[in-house]
Backbone as JSON Lines, residues from 0, in Angstrom:
{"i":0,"aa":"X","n":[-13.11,19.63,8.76],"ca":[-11.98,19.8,7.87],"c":[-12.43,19.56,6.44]}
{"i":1,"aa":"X","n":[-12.05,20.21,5.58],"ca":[-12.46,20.58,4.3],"c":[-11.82,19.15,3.53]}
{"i":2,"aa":"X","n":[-12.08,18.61,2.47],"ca":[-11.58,17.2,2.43],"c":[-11.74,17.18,0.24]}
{"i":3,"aa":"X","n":[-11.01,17.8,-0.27],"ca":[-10.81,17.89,-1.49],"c":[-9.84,16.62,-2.25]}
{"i":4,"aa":"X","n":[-10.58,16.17,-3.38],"ca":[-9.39,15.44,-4.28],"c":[-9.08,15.98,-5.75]}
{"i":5,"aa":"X","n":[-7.55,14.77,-6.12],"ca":[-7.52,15.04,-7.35],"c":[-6.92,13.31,-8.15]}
{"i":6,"aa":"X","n":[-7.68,13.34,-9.2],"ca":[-7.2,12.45,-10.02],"c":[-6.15,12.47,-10.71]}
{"i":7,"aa":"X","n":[-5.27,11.79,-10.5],"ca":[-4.34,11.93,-11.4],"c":[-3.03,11.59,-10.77]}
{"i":8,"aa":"X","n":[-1.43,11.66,-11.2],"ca":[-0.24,11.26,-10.74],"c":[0.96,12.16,-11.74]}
{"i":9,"aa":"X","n":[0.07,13.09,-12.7],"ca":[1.31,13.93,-13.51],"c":[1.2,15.28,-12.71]}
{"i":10,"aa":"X","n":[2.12,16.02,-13.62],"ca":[2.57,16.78,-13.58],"c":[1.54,18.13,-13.04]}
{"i":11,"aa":"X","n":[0.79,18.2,-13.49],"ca":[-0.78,18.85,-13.45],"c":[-1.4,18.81,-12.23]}
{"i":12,"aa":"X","n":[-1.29,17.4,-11.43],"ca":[-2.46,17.06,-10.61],"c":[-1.05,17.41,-9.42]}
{"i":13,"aa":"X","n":[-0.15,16.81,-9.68],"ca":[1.01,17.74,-8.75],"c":[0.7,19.43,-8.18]}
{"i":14,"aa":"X","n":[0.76,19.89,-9.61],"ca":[0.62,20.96,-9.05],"c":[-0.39,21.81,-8.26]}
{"i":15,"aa":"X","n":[-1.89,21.09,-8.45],"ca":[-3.1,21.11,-7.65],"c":[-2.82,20.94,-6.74]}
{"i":16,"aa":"X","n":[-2.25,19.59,-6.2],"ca":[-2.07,19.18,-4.59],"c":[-1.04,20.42,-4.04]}
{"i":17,"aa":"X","n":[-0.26,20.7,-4.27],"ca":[0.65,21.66,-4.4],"c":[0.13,22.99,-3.71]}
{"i":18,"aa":"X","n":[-0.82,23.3,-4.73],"ca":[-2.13,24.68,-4.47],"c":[-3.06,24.38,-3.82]}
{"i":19,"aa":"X","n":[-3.54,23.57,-3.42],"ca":[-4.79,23.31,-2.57],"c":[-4.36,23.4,-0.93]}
{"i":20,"aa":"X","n":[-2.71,22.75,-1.19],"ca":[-2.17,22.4,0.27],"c":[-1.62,23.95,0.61]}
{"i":21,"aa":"X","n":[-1.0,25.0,-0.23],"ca":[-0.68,26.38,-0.03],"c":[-2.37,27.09,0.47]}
{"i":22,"aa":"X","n":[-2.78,26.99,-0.19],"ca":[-3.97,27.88,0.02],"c":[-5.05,27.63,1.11]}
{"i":23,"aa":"X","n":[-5.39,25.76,1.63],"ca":[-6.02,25.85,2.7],"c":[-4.74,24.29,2.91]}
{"i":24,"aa":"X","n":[-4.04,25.43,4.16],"ca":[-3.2,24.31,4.79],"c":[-3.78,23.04,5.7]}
{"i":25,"aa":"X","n":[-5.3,22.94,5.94],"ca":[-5.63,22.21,6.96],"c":[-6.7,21.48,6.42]}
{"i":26,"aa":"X","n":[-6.59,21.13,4.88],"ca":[-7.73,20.8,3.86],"c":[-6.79,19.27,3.75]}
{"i":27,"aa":"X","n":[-7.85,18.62,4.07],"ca":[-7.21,16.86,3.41],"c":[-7.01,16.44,2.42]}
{"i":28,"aa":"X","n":[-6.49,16.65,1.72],"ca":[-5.96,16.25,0.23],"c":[-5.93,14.77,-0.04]}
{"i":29,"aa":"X","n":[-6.96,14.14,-1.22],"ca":[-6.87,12.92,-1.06],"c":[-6.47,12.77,-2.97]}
{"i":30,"aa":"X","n":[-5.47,11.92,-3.07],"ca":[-4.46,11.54,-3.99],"c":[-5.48,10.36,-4.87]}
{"i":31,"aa":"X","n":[-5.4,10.46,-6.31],"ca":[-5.93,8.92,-7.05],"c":[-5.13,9.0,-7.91]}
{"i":32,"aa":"X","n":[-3.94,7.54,-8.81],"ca":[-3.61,7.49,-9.66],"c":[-5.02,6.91,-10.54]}
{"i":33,"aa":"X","n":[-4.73,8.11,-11.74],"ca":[-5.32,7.52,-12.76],"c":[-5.64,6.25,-13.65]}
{"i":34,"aa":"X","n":[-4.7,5.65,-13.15],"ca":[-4.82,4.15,-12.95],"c":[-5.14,2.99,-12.01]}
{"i":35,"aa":"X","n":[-5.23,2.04,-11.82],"ca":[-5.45,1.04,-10.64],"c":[-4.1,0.33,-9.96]}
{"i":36,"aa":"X","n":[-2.82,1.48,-10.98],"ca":[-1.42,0.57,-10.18],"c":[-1.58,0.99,-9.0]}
{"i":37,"aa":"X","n":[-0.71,0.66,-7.62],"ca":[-0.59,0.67,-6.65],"c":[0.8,1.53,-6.35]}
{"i":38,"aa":"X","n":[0.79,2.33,-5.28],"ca":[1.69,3.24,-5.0],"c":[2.39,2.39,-3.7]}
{"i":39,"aa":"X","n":[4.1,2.76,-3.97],"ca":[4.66,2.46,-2.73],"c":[4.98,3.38,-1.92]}
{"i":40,"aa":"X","n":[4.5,4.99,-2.38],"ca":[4.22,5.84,-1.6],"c":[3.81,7.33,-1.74]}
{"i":41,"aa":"X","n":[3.21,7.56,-0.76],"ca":[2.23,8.81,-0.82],"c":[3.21,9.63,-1.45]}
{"i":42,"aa":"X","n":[1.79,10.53,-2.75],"ca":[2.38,11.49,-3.49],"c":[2.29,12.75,-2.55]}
{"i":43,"aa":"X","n":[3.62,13.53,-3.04],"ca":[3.49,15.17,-2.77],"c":[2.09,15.34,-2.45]}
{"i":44,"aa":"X","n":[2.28,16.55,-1.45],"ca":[1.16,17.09,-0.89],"c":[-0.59,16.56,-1.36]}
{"i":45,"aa":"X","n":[-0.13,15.08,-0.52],"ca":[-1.66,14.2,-0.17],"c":[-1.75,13.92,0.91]}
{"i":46,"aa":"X","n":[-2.64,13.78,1.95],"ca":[-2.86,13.24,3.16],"c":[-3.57,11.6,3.01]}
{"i":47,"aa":"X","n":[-3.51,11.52,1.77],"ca":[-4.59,10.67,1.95],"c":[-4.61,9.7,0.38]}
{"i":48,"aa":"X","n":[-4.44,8.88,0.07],"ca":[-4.38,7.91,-1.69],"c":[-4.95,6.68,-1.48]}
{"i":49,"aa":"X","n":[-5.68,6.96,-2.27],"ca":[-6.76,5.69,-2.91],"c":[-6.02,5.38,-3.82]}
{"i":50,"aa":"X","n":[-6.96,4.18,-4.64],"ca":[-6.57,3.5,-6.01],"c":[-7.78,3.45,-6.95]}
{"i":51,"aa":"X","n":[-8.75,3.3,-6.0],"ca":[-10.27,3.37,-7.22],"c":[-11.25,4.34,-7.08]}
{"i":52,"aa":"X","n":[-11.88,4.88,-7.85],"ca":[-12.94,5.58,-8.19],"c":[-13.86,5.05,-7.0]}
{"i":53,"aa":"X","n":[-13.88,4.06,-6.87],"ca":[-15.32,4.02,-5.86],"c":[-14.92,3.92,-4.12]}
{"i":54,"aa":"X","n":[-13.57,3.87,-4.05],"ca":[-12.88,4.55,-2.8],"c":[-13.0,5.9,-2.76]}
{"i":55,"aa":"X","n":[-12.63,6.51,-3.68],"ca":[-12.62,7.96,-3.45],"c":[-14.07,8.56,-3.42]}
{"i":56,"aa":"X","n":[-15.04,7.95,-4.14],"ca":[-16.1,8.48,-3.86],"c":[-16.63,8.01,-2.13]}
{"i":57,"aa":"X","n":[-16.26,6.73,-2.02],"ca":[-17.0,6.67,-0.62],"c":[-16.41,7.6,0.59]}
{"i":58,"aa":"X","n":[-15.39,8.1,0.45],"ca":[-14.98,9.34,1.25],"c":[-15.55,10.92,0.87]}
{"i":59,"aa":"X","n":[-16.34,10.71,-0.09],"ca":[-17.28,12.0,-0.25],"c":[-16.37,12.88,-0.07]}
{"i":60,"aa":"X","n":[-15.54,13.53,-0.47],"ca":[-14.57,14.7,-0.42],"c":[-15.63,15.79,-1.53]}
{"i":61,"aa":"X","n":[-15.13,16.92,-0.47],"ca":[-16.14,18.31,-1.34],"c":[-16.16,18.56,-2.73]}
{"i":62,"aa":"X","n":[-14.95,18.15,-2.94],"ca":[-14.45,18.5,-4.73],"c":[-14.02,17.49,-5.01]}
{"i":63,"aa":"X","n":[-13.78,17.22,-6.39],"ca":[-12.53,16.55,-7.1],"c":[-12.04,17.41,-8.22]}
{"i":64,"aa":"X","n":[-10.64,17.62,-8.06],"ca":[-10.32,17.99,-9.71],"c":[-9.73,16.72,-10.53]}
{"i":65,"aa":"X","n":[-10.23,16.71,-11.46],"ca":[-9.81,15.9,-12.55],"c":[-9.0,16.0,-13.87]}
{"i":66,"aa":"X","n":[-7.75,15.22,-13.29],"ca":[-6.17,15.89,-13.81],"c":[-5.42,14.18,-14.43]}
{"i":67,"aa":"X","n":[-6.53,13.82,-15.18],"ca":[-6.43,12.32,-15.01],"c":[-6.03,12.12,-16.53]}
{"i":68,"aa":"X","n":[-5.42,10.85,-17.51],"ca":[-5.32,11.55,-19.21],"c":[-6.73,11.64,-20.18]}
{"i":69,"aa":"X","n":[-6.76,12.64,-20.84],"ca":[-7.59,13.02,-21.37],"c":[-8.78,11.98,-21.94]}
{"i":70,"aa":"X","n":[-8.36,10.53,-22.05],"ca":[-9.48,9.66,-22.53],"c":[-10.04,9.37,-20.91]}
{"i":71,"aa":"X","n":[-9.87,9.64,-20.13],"ca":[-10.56,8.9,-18.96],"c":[-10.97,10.33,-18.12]}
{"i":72,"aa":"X","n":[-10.75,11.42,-19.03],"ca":[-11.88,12.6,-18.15],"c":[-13.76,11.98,-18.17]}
{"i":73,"aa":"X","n":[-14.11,11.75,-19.41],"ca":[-15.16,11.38,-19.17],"c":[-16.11,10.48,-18.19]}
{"i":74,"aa":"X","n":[-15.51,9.66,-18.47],"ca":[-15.51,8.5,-17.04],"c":[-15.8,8.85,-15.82]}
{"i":75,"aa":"X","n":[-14.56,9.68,-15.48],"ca":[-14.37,10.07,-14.29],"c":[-15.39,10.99,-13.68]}
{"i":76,"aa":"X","n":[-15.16,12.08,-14.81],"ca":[-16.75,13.06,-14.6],"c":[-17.96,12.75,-14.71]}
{"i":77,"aa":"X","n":[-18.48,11.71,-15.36],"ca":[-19.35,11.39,-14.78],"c":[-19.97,10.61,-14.28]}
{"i":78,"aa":"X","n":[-18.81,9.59,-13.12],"ca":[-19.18,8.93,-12.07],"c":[-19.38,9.43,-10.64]}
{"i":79,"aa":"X","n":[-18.31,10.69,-10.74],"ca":[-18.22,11.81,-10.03],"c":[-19.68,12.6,-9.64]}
{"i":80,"aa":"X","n":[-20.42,13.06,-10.75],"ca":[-21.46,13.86,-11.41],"c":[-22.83,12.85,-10.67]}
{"i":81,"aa":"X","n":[-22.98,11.67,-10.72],"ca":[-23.59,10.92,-10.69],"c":[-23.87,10.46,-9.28]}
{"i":82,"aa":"X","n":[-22.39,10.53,-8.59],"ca":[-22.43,10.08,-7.36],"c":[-22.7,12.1,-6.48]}
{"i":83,"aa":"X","n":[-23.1,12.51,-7.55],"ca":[-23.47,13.6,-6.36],"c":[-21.55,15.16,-6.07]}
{"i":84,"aa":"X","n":[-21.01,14.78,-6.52],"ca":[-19.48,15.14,-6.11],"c":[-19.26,16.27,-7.18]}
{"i":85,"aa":"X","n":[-19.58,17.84,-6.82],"ca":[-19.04,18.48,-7.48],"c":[-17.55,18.01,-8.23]}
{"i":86,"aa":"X","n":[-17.1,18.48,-9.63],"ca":[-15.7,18.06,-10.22],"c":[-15.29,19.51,-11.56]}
{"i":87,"aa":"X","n":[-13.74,19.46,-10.86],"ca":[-13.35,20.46,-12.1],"c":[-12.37,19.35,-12.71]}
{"i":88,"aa":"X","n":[-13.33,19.24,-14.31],"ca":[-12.59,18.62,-15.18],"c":[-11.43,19.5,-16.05]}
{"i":89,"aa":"X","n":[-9.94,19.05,-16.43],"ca":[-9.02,19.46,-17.04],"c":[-9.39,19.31,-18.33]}
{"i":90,"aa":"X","n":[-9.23,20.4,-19.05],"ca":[-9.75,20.21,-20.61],"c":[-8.77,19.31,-21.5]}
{"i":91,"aa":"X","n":[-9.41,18.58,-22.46],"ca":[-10.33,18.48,-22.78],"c":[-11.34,17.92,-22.05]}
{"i":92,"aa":"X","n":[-12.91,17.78,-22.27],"ca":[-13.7,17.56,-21.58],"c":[-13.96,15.91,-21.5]}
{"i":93,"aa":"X","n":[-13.51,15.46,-22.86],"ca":[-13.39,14.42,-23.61],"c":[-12.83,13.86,-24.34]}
{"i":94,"aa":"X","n":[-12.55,12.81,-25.32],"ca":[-11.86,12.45,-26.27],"c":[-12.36,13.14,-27.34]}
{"i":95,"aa":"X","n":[-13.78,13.14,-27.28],"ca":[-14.54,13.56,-28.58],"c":[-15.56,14.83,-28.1]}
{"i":96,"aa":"X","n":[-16.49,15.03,-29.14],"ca":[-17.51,16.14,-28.68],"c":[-18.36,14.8,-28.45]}
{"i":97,"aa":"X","n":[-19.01,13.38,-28.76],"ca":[-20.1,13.02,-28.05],"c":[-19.31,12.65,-26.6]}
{"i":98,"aa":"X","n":[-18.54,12.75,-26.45],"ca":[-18.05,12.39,-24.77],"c":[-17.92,13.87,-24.28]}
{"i":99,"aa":"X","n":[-17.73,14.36,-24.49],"ca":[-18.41,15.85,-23.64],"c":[-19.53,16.15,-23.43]}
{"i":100,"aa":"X","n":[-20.32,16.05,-24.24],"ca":[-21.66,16.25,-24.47],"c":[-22.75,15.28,-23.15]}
{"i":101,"aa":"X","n":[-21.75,13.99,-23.16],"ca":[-22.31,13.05,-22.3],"c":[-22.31,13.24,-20.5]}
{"i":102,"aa":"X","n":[-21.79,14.36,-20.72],"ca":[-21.3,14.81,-18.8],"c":[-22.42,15.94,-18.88]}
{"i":103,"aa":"X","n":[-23.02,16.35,-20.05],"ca":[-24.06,17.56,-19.89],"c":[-25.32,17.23,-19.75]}
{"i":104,"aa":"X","n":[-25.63,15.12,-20.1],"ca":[-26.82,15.13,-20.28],"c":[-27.02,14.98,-18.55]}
């Protein structure tokens, strides 16, 4: 089973889970708020919610999209990047151009 995530808890990363769950209905969708609060319950179309970056990586899911707010794309991408985990980052890439630049080195 195909096992995709997304960062995030707006509006955006909604609508990913949304499309990922239409398009491969039998794909595990695994949920991260962009933050470390704690959920009292599973978001829209997730099978599956973490809370930290290094949970979600230890489930090695094929993808991540990253739908997380724009100062913590960097981060994300490239812990993601690092740990091996293809990622489609939501633009901007960064806060700045040297934080974009830093997911290329």
């Amino acid at each position: 089973m195909q096992s995709v995530a997304v960062i995030g808890l707006g509006n955006i990363s909604h609508r990913h889970r949304k499309n990922l769950k239409a398009l491969k209905p039998d794909a595990r969708v695994i949920a991260m708020p962009a933050s470390n609060r704690q959920l009292t319950t599973l978001p829209a179309h997730a099978d599956v919610c973490v809370t930290q970056l290094n949970e979600l990586i230890e489930l090695r899911p094929e993808y991540v999209i990253v739908a997380s707010p724009a100062n913590l794309h960097t981060s994300h991408g490239k812990s993601l990047l690092e740990a091996g985990i293809p990622c489609l980052i939501e633009k901007p890439l960064g806060a700045s151009l040297d934080q974009a630049q830093e997911l290329l080195r």
